[in-house]
N, C-alpha and C positions, 0 to 999 in steps of 0.2 A: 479552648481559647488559645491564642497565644499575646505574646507578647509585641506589638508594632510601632514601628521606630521608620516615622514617614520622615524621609530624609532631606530635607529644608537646613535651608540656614539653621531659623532657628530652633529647630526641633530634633535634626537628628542626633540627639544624645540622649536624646527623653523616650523611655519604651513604657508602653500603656496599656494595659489588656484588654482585650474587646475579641467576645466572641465570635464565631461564624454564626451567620445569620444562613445561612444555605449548605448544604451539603458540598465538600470538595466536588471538582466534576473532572477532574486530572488536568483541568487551565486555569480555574482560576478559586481566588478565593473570595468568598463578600463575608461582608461585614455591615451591620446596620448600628449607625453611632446616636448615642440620645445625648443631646446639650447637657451636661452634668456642669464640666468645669471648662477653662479658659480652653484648654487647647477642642476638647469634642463640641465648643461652642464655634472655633474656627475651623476645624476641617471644612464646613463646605464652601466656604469661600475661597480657603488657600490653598488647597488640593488640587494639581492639573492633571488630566490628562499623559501618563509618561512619566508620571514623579517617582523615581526609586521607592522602594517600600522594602523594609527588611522585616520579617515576621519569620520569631522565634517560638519552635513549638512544634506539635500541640501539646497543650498540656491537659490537667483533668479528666472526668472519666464521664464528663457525660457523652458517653457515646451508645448506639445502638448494640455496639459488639458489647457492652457490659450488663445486658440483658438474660435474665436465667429462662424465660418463658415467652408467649407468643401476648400474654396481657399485659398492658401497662396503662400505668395513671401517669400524665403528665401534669404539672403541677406548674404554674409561672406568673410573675408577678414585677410590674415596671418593666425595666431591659429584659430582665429573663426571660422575655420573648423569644427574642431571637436566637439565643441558643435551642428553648422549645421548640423554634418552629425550625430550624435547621436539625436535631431531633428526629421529628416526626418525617422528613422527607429523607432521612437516612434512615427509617426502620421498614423491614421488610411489607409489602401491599398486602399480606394475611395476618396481620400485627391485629390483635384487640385491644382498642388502643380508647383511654378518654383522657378528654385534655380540659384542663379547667383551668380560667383564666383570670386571672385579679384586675381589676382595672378602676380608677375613678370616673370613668366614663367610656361609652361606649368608644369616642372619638379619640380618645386618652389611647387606645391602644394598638401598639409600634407592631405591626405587618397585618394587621388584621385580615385585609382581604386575601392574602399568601395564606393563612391558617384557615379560613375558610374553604379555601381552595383546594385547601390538602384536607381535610377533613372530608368534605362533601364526596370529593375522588375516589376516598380508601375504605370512606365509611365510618369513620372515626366517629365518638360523640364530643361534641364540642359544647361547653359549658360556661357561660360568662356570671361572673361573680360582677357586678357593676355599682359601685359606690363609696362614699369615702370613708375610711375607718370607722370614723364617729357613728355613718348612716349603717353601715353593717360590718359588726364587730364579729367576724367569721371567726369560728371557734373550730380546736379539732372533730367537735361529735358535728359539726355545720361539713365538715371535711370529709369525713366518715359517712355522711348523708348523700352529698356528691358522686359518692364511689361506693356503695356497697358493699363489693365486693374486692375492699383493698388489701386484706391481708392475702391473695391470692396474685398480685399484681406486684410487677418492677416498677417501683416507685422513683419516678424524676421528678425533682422540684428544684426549679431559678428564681430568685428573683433576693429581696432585700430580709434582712437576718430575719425581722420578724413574722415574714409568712412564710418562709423556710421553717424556720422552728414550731410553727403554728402545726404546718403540715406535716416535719418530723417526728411530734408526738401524736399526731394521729396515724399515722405509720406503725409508731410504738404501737399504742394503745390495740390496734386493729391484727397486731404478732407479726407483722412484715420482718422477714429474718433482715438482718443486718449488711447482708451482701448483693441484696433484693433493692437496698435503697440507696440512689445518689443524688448528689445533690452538689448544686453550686449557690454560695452567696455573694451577692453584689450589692457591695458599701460604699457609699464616697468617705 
């Protein structure tokens, strides 16, 4: 992620983290913003075409280069999409790769057709977890059932603390060494 400081009157003093949503490609950088609070409720209104942008960074470790092996589980949930799916289109096309996705609906989730696109491409399995906490209270062994074979696997999980932590101790639980798992969480 880094840190971006979209330089407006009233904003350039404010820097606010928002991950890449796509692989660098050596021009440019995207970024895909979810309405949380006041200012990613106006980017897409206020934002032109040509507006200075200062983005500080990167920073964190989810990246493909922190990868010990050729299998991975990806793990995401709300925004942490978009780091997922910029992820998977940074790890190598021989990757054995499963990606499993939290969502309160199918509609509910931010790049969906970009994740399908890269899944179906590379081969990946792609797995939709679809409902609201209440309707499916996903648990680490629900986690461990997704993935099999996760103590074998680099373990990436984005998304909000508690399906982070959900997936982290199923990580535990399954003996994924410590250096095997990364992870980001995203709070307001």
């Amino acid at each position: 992620f880094f840190q971006w400081r979209f330089l407006t009157r009233d904003w350039w003093w404010q820097a606010h983290p928002y991950s890449l949503s796509a692989s660098p490609d050596g021009r440019t950088l995207r970024i895909t913003v979810t309405e949380a609070g006041d200012q990613s409720a106006a980017l897409a209104s206020r934002l032109r075409p040509g507006l200075r942008v200062w983005a500080e960074g990167p920073y964190g470790i989810f990246t493909a280069r922190r990868r010990h092996g050729q299998r991975v589980a990806a793990f995401a949930a709300g925004s942490g999409v978009t780091a997922v799916r910029s992820l998977l289109e940074d790890l190598p096309t021989d990757a054995d790769v499963d990606v499993v996705v939290r969502a309160r609906s199918a509609s509910d989730t931010p790049l969906r057709g970009e994740l399908e696109a890269l899944a179906s491409a590379r081969g990946y399995r792609l797995r939709y977890v679809v409902g609201t906490r209440d309707e499916i209270a996903l648990t680490a062994s629900d986690v461990r059932a997704l993935v099999p074979d996760l103590g074998a696997c680099d373990v990436f999980v984005c998304g909000p603390a508690g399906f982070a932590d959900l997936v982290l101790e199923a990580a535990a639980a399954a003996d994924v060494p410590a250096g095997r798992i990364h992870h980001e969480q995203f709070e307001l």
